[in-house]
C-alpha positions in Angstrom: -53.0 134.2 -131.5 -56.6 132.4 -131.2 -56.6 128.7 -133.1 -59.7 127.0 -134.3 -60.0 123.5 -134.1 -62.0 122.2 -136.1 -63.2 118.4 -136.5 -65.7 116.8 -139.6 -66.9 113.5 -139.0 -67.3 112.6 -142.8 -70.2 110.4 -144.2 -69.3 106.9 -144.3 -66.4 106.5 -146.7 -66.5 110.3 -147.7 -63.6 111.2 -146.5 -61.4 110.7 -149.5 -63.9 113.4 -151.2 -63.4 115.8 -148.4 -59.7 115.2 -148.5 -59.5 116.0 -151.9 -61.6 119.3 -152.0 -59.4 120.4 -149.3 -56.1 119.8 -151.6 -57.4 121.1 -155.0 -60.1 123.9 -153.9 -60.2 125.0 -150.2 -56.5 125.7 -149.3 -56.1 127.9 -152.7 -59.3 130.1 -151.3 -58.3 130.2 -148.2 -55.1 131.8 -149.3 -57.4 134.0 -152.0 -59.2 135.4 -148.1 -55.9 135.2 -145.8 -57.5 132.1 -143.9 -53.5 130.6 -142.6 -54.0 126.8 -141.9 -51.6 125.1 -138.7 -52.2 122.0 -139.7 -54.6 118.9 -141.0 -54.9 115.1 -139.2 -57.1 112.0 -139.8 -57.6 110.1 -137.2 -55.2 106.7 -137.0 -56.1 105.6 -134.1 -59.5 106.5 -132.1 -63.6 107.4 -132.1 -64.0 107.7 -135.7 -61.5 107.1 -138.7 -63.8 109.1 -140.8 -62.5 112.3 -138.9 -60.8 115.2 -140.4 -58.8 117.4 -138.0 -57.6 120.4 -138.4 -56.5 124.3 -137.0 -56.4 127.5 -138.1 -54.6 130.7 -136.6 -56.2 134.1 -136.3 -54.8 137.2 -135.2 -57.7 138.1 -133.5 -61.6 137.1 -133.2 -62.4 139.8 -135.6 -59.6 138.6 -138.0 -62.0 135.4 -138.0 -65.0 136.9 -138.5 -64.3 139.3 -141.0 -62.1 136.4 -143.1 -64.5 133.5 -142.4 -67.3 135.2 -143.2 -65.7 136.6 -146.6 -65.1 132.7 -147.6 -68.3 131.3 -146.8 -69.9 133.9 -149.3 -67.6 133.1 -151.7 -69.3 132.3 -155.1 -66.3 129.8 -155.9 -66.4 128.3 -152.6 -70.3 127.8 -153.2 -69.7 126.4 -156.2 -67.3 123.8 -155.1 -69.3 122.8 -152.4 -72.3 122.1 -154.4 -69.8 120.7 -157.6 -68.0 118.1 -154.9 -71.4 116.9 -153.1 -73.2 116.2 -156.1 -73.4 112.2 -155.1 -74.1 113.4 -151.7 -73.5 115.2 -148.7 -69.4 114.7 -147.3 -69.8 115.6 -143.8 -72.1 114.8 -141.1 -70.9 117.2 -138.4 -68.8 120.0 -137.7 -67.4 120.3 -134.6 -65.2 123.6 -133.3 -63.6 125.1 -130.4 -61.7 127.8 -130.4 -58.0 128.2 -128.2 -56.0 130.5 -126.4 -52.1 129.0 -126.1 -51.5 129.1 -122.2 -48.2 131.1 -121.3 -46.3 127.7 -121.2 -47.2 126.9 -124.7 -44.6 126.0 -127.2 -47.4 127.2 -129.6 -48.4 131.1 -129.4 
């Protein structure tokens, strides 16, 4: 397995909008392309409380190509974009990484 990580640092006090597209748009077309989520965070204690954390798990780095790049072009997922940041841009930068577990994760 391969995990993204993946940070926004949200416009100040757009996070609640970013939280909510997640919940009622992105996670059901992410599930329309395969995309599997391992899990969201906002940041309690740290740089930036306008942070949203989060990973995803691939198979492969082709799995992430083929599925990311099939969401992205999505016509509902361009729609929702532009619907949600009508009053304005949500996220002032994206951040990612992507992992390899070590052999002496608990994660794999």
């Amino acid at each position: 397995m391969i995990y993204e990580m993946r940070v926004y640092r949200c416009c100040p006090g757009r996070l609640p909008a970013l939280l909510a597209r997640f919940q009622n748009h992105t996670l059901r077309l992410w599930e329309k392309h395969g995309i599997r989520q391992a899990g969201f965070w906002t940041t309690l204690v740290g740089e930036n409380n306008q942070d949203l954390t989060y990973l995803l798990a691939w198979e492969s780095m082709a799995e992430r190509e083929t599925k990311w790049s099939g969401f992205m072009a999505d016509q509902e997922w361009l729609k929702v974009r532009a619907e949600t940041e009508k009053d304005g841009p949500i996220v002032q930068i994206v951040s990612n990484q992507l992992l390899a577990p070590t052999a002496f994760s608990s994660v794999k």
